[in-house]
C-alpha atoms as a printed R data frame, in Angstrom:
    type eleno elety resid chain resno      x       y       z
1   ATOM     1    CA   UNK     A     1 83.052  14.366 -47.652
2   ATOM     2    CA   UNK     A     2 83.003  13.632 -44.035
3   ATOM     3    CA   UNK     A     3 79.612  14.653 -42.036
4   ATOM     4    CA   UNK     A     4 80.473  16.521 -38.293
5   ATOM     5    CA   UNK     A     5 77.922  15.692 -36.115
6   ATOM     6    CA   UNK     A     6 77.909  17.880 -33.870
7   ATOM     7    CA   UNK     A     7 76.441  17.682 -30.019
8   ATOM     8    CA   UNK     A     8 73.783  20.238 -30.906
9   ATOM     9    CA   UNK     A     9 72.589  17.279 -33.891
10  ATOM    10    CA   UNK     A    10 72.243  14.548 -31.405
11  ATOM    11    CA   UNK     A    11 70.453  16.359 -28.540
12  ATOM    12    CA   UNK     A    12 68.043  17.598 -31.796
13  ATOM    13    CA   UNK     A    13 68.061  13.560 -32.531
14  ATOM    14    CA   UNK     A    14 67.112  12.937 -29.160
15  ATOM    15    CA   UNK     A    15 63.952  15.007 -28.587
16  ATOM    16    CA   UNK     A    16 62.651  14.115 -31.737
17  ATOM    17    CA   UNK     A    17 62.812  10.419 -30.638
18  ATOM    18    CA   UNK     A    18 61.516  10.886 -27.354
19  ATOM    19    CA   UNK     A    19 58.524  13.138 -29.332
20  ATOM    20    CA   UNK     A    20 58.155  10.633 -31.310
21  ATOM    21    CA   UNK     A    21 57.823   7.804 -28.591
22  ATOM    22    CA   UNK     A    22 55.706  10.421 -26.425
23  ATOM    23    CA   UNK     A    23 53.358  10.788 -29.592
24  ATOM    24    CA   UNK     A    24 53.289   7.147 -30.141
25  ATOM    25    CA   UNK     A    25 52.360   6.458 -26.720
26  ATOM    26    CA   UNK     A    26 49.608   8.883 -26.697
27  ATOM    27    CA   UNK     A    27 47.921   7.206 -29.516
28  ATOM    28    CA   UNK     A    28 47.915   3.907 -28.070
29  ATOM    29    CA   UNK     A    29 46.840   4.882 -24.636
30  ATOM    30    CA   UNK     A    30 43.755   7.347 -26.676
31  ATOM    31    CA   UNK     A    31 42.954   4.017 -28.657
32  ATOM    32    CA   UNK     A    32 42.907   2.303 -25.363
33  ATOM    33    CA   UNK     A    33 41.789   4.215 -22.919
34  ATOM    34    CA   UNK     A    34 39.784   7.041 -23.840
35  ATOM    35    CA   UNK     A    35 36.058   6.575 -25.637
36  ATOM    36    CA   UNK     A    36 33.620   8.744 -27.900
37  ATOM    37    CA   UNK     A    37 31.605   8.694 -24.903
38  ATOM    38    CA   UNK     A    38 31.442   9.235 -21.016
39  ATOM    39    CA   UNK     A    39 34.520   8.097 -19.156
40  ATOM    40    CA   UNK     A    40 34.308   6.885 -15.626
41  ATOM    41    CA   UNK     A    41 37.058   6.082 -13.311
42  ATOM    42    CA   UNK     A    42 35.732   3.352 -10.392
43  ATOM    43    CA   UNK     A    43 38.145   2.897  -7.500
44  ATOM    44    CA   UNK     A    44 37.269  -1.002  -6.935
45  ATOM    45    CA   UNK     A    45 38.059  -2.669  -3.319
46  ATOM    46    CA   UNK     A    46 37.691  -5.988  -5.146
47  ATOM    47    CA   UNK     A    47 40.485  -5.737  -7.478
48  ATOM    48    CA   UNK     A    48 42.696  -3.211  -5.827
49  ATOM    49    CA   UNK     A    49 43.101  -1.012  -8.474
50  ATOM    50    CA   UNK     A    50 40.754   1.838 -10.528
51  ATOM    51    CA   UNK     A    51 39.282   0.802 -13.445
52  ATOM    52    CA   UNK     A    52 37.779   2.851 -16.088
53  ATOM    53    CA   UNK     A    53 34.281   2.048 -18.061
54  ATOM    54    CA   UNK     A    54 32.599   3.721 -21.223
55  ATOM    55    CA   UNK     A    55 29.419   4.659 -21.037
56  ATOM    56    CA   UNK     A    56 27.292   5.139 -23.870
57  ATOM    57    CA   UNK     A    57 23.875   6.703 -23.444
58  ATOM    58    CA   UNK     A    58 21.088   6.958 -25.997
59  ATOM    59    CA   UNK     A    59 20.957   9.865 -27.981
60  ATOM    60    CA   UNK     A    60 17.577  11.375 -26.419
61  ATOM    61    CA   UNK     A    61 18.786  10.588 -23.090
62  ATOM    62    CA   UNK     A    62 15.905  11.145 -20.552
63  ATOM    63    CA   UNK     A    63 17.152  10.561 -17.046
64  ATOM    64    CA   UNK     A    64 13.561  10.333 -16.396
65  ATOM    65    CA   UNK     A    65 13.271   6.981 -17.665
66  ATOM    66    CA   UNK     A    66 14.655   4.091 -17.347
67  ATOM    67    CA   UNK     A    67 16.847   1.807 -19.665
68  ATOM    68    CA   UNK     A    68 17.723  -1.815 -20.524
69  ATOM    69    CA   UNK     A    69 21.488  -2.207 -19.863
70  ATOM    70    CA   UNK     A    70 24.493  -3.693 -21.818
71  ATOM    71    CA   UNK     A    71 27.698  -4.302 -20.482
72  ATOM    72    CA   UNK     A    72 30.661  -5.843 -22.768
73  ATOM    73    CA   UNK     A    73 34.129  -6.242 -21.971
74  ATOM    74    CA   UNK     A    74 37.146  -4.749 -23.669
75  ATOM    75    CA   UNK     A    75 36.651  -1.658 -24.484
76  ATOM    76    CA   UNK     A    76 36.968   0.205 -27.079
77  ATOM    77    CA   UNK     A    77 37.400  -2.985 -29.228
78  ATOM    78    CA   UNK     A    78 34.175  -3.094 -31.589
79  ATOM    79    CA   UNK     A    79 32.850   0.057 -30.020
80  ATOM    80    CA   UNK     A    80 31.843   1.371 -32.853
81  ATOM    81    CA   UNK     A    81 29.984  -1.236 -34.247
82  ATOM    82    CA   UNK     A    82 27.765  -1.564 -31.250
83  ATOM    83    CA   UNK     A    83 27.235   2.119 -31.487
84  ATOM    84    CA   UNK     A    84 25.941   2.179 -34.759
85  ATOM    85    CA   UNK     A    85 23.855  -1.221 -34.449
86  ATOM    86    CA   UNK     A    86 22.495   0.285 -31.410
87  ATOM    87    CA   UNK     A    87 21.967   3.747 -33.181
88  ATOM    88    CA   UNK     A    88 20.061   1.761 -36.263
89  ATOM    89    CA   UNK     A    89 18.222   0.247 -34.053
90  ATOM    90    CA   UNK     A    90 17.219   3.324 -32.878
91  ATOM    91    CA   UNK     A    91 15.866   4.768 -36.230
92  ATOM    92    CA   UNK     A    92 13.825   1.702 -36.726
93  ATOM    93    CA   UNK     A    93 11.614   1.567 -33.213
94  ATOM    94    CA   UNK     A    94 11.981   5.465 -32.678
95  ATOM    95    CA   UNK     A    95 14.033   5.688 -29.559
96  ATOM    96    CA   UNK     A    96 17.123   4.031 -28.234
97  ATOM    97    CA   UNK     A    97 16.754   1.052 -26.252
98  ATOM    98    CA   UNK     A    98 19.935   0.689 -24.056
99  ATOM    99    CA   UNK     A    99 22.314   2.221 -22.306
100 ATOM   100    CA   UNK     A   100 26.061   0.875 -23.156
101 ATOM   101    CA   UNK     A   101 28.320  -0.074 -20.449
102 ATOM   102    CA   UNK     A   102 31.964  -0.715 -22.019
103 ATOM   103    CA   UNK     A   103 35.383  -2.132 -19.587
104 ATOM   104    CA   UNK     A   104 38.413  -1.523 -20.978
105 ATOM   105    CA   UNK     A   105 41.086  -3.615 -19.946
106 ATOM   106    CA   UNK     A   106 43.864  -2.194 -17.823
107 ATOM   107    CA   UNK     A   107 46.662   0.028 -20.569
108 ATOM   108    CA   UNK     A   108 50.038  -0.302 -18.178
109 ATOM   109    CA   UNK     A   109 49.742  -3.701 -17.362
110 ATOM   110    CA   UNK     A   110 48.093  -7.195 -19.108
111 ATOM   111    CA   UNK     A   111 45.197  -7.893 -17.261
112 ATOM   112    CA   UNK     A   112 42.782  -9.153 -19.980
113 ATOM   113    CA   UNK     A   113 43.241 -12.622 -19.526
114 ATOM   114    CA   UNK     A   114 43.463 -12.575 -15.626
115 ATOM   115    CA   UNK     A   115 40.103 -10.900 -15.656
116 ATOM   116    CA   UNK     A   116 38.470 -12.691 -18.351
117 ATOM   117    CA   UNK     A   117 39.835 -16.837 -17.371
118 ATOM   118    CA   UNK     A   118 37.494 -18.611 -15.642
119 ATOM   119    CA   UNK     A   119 39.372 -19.289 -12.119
120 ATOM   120    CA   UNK     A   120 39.111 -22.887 -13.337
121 ATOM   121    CA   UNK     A   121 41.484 -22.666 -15.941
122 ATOM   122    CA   UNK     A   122 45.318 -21.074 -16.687
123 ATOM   123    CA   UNK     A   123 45.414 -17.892 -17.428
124 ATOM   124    CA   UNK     A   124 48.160 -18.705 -20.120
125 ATOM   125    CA   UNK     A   125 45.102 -20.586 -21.867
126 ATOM   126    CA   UNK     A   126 46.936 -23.732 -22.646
127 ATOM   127    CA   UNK     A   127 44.875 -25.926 -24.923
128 ATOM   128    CA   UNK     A   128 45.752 -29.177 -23.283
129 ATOM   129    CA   UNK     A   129 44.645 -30.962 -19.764
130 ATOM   130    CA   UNK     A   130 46.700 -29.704 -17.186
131 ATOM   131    CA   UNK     A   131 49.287 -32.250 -15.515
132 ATOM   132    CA   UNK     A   132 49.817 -31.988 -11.483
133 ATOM   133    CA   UNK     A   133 52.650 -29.981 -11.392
134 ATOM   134    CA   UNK     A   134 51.211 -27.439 -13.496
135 ATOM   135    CA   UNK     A   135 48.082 -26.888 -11.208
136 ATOM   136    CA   UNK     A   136 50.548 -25.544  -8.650
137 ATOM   137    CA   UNK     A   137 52.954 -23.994 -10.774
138 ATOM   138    CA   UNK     A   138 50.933 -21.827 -13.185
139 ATOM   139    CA   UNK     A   139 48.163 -19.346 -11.875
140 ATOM   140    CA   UNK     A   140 44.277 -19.341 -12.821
141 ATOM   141    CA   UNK     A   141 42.426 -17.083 -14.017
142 ATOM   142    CA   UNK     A   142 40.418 -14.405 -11.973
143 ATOM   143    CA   UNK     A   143 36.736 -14.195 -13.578
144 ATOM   144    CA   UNK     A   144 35.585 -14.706 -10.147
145 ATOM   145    CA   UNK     A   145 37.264 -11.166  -8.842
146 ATOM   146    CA   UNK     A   146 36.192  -9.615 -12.435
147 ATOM   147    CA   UNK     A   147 32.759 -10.712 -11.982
148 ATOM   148    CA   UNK     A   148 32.361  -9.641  -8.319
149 ATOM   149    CA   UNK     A   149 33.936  -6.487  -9.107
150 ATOM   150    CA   UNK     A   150 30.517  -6.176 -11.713
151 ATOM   151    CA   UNK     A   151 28.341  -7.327  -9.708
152 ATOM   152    CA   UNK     A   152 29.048  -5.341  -6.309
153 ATOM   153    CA   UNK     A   153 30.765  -1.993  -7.478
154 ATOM   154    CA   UNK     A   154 29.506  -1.586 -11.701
155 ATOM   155    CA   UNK     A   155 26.196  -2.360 -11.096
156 ATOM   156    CA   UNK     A   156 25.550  -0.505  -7.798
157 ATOM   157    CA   UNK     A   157 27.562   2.560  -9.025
158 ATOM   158    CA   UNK     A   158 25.378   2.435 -12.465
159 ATOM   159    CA   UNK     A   159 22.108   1.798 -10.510
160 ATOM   160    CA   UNK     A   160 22.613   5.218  -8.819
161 ATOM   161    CA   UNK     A   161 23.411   6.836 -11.402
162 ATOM   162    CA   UNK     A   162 20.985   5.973 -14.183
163 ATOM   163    CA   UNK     A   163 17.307   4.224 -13.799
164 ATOM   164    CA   UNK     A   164 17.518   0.694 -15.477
165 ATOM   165    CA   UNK     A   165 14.772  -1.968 -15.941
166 ATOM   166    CA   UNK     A   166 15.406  -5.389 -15.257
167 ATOM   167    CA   UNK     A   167 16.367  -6.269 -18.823
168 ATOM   168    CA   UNK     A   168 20.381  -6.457 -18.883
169 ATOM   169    CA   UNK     A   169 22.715  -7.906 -21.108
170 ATOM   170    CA   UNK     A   170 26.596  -9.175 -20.724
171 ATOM   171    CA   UNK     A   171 28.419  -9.331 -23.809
172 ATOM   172    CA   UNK     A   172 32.289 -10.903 -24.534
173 ATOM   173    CA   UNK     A   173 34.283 -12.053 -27.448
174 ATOM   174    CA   UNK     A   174 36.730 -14.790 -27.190
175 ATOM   175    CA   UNK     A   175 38.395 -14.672 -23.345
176 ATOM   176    CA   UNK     A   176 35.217 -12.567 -22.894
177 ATOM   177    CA   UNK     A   177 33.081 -15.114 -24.147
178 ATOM   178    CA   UNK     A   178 34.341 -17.799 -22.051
179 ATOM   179    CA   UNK     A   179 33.725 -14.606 -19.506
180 ATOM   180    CA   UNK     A   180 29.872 -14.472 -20.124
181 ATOM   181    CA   UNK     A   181 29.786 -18.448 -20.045
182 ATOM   182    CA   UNK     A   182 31.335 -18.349 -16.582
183 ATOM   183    CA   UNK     A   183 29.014 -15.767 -15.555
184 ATOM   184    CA   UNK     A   184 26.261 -17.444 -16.859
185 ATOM   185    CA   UNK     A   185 26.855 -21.075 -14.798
186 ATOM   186    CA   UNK     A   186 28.098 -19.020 -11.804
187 ATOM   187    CA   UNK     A   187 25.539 -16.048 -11.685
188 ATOM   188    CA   UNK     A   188 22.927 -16.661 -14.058
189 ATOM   189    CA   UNK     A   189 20.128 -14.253 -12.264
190 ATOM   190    CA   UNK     A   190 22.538 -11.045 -12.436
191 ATOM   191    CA   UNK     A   191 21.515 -10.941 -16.469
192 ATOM   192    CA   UNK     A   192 18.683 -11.761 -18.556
193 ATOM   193    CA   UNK     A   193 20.704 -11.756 -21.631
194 ATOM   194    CA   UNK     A   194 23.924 -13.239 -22.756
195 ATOM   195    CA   UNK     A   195 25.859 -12.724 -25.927
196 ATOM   196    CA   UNK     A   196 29.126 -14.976 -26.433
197 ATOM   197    CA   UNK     A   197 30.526 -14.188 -29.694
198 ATOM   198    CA   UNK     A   198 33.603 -16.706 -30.252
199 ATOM   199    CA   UNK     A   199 33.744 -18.071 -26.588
200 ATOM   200    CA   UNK     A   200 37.425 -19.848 -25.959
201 ATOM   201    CA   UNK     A   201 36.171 -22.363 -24.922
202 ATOM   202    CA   UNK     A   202 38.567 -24.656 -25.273
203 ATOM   203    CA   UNK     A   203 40.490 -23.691 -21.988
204 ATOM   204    CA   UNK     A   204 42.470 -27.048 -20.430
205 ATOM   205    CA   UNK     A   205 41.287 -29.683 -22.667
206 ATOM   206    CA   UNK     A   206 37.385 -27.866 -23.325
207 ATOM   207    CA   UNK     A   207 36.929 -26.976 -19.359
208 ATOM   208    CA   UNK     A   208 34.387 -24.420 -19.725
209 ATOM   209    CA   UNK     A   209 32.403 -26.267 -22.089
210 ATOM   210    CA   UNK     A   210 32.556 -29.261 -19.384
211 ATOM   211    CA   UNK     A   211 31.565 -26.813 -16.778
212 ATOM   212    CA   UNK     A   212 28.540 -25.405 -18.532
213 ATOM   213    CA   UNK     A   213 27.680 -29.123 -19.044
214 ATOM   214    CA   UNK     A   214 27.645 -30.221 -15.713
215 ATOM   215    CA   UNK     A   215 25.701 -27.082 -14.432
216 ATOM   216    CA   UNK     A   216 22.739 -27.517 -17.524
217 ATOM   217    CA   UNK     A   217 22.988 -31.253 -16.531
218 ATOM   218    CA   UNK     A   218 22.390 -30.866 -12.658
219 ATOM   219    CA   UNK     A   219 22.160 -27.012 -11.463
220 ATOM   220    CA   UNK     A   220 20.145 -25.339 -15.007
221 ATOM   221    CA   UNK     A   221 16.765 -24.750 -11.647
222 ATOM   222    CA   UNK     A   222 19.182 -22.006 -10.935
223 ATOM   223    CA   UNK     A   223 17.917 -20.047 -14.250
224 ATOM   224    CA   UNK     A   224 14.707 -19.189 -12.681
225 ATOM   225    CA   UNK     A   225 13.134 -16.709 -14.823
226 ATOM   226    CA   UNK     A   226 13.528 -16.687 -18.535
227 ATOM   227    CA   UNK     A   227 17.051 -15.724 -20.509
228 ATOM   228    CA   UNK     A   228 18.900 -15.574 -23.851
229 ATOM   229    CA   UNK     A   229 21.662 -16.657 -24.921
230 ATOM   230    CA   UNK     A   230 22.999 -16.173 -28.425
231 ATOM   231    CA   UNK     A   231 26.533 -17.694 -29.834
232 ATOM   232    CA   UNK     A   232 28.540 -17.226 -32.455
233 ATOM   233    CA   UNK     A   233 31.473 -18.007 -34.431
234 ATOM   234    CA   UNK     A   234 33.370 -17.881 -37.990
235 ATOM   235    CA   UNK     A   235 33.324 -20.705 -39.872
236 ATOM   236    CA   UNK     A   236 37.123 -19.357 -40.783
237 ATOM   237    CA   UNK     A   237 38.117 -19.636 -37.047
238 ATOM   238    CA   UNK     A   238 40.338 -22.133 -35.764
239 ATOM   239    CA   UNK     A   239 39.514 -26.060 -35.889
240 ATOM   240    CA   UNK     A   240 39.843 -25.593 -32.177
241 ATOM   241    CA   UNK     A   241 37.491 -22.671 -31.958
242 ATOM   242    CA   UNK     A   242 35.048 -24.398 -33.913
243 ATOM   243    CA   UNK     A   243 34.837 -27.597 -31.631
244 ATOM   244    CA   UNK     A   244 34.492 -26.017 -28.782
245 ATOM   245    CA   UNK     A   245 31.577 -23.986 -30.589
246 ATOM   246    CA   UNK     A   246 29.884 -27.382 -31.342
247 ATOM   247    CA   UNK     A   247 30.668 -28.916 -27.923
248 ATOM   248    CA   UNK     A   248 28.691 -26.235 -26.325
249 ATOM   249    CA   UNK     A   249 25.680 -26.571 -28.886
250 ATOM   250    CA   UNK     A   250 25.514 -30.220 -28.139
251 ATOM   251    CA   UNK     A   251 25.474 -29.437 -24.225
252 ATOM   252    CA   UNK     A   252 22.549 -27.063 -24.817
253 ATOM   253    CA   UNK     A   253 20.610 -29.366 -27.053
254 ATOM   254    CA   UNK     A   254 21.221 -32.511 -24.830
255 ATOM   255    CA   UNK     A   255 20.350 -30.263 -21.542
256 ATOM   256    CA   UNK     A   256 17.066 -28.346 -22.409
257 ATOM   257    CA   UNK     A   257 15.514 -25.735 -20.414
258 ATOM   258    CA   UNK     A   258 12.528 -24.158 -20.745
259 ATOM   259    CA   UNK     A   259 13.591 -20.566 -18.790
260 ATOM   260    CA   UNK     A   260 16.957 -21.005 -21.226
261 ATOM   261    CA   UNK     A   261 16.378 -19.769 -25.079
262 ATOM   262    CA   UNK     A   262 19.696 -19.652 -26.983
263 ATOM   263    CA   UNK     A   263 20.320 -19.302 -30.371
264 ATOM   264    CA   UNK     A   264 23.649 -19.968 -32.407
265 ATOM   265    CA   UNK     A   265 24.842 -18.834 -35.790
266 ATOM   266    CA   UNK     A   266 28.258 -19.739 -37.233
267 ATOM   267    CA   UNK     A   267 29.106 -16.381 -39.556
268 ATOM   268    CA   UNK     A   268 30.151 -17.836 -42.912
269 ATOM   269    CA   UNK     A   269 34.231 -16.908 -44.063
270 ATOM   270    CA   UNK     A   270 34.502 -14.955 -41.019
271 ATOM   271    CA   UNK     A   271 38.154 -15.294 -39.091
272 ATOM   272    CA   UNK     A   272 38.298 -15.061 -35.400
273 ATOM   273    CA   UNK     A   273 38.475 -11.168 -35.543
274 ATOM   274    CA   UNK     A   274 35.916 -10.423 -38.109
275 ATOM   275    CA   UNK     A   275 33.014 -12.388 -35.757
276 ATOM   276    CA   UNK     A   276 31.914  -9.950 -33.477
277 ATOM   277    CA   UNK     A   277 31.241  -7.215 -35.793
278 ATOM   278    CA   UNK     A   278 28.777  -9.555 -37.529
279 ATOM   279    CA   UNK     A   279 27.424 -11.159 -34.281
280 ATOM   280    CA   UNK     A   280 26.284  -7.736 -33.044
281 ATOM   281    CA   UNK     A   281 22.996  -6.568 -34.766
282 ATOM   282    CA   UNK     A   282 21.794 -10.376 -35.229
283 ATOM   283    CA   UNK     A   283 22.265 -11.056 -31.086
284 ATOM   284    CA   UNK     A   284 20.751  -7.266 -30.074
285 ATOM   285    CA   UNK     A   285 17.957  -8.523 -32.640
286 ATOM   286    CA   UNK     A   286 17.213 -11.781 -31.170
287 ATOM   287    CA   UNK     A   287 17.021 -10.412 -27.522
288 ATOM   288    CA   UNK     A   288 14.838  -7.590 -28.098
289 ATOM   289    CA   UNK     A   289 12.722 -10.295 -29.647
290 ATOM   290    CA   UNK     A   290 13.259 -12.629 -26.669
291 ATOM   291    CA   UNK     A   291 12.094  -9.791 -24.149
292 ATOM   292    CA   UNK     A   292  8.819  -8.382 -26.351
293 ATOM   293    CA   UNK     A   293  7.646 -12.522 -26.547
């Protein structure tokens, strides 16, 4: 039996496609782009472009007094577990401590790795040393935009919005680990607390580890007043991962400092993805106990 299909079937066909498409898209770009909490749209000369933030606020939120300040980097990813270490943390010492400061990454266009790369290494993150025609042929990262973007438009537009205390922590996970390393050799006095969960490292043939070398070796008098740093990674991660993770121990150990307390923890079975959702409550726990001592 032969089926008719008819022009009144198709342009049916069609709208529930482009429906479905419509609702698809709406789902990624809610997942993306929209949080639990308070959206803010920035219009930022340094990048040339608006970028949104999440901001989480403490439940009892008393703009009366002021609060240590978090800022992590993409987004929505691991959201929630920061909310509810932050929340616990809350029912244990009777009053939330921070306010949460949360950058999503641009949703029409892939910006996470321009943002996040060190401008000292390929955006592409190629694991081996660059050769000479590749230093003019492939383009850097940006961290250094990202990061002045931060520090002259976030942290200005949060300052006069909210009253903070001089306790404020940058958080990243993989690119955004190498992120908080960058930040930390580059502009170590706009935080007082650093939290690298799974830092990549291992850009061009371990560049950021050498980087962070060289500055503990001959530049760490530029931490001048005292800061954390915690790191982690799963023991499940990449043999790559994992030597860059013990390169940057060894340049710590071999270059102490006595305004520089770190701590590391390697989270047993973990894979790259499952590490920052156990990193959380163990680094928020080690820097509230770095601040009270």
């Amino acid at each position: 039996m032969a089926i008719k299909i008819t022009k009144h079937y198709i342009v049916n066909l069609s709208l529930a496609v482009v429906i479905f498409a419509l609702g698809v898209f709406a789902i990624r770009y809610y997942n993306h782009y929209v949080s639990a909490y308070t959206d803010v749209t920035i219009n930022s000369k340094v990048l040339n472009e608006s970028r949104k933030v999440f901001i989480r606020l403490p439940t009892n939120y008393d703009a009366n007094k002021a609060y240590p300040l978090i800022i992590k980097t993409d987004g929505n990813f691991n959201l929630e577990t920061w909310d509810q270490a932050l929340t616990k943390q809350a029912k244990k010492e009777k009053g939330d401590k921070a306010i949460l400061v949360s950058i999503p990454n641009l949703f029409f266009t892939f910006t996470r790795n321009r943002d996040l790369v060190p401008p000292y290494a390929r955006q592409d993150v190629n694991t081996e040393a660059r050769l000479a025609l590749e230093a003019i042929s492939e383009p850097n990262g940006e961290a250094d935009k990202f990061l002045q973007f931060i520090e002259t438009e976030l942290l200005p537009y949060l300052s006069a919005n909210y009253k903070l205390t001089n306790n404020r922590v940058l958080s990243g996970f993989s690119a955004g680990g190498s992120f908080v390393l960058y930040t930390l050799h580059t502009k170590p006095e706009l935080f007082n607390g650093y939290f690298a969960f799974s830092p990549a490292a291992w850009y061009d043939d371990m560049t950021v580890v050498k980087k962070l070398d060289t500055f503990l070796d001959t530049q760490s008098d530029k931490i001048n007043s005292p800061t954390y740093l915690y790191l982690s990674v799963g023991s499940a991660e990449h043999p790559l991962m994992l030597k860059a993770f013990n390169n940057l121990e060894q340049a710590l150990t071999a270059n102490p400092n006595s305004t520089l307390v770190w701590e590391s923890a390697v989270n047993l079975g973990a894979e790259h993805s499952d590490n920052p959702s156990l990193s959380v409550a163990n680094a928020l726990r080690g820097y509230n106990h770095f601040i009270k001592h």
